[in-house]
C-alpha positions in Angstrom: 19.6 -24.6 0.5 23.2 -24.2 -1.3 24.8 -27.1 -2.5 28.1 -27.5 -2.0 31.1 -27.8 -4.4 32.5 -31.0 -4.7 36.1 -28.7 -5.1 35.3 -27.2 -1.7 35.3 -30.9 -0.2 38.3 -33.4 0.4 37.6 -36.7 1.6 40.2 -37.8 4.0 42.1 -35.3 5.7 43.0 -31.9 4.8 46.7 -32.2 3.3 45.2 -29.9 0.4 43.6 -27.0 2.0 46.3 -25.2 2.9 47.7 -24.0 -0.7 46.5 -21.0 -2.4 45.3 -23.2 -5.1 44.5 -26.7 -4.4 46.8 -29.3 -7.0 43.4 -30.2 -8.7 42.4 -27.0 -9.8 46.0 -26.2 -11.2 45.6 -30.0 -13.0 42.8 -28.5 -14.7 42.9 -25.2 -15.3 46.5 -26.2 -17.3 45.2 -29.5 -19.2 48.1 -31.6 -17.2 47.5 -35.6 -18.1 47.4 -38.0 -15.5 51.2 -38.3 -14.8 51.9 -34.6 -14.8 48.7 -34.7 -12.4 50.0 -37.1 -10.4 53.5 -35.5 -9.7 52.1 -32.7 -8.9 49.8 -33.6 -6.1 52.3 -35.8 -4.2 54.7 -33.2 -4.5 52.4 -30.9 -2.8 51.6 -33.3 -0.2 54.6 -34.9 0.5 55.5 -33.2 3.9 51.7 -32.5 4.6 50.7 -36.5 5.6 52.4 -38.8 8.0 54.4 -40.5 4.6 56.7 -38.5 3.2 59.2 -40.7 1.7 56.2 -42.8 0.4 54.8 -39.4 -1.4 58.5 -38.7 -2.5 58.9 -42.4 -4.1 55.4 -41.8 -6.0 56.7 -38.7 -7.4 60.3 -40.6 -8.5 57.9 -43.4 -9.8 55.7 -41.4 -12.3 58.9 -39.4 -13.2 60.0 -42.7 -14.4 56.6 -43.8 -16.0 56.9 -40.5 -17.8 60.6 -41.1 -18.8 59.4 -44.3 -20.1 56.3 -44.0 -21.8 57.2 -40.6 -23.4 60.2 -42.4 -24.5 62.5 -39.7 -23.1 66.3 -40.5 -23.7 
């Protein structure tokens, strides 16, 4: 028997299966940290779940952890 993926799997809806390439693969396959990770998902998502304004203040909210920790002036 084949095992599954775990990259062929999401766990809670399907918000991600639509895109050509799912946000996690792009993460990787570019080296993104955890911020640039972050903004990237929710900005794929936002208008995929029942929360967009929620998705769209997480994206605003690691652009400013970005602004801040990378010291951006």
């Amino acid at each position: 028997m084949k095992k599954q993926k775990a990259s062929d799997t999401q766990v809670g809806g399907s918000h991600y299966k639509n895109f050509a390439i799912q946000p996690i693969e792009f993460i990787a396959k570019n080296n993104l940290s955890f911020i640039q990770g972050s903004i990237i998902k929710y900005a794929c998502r936002y208008n995929q779940k029942g929360t967009p304004l929620q998705d769209i203040q997480k994206i605003k909210h690691y652009v400013d952890l970005l602004i801040e920790l990378e010291d951006i002036k």
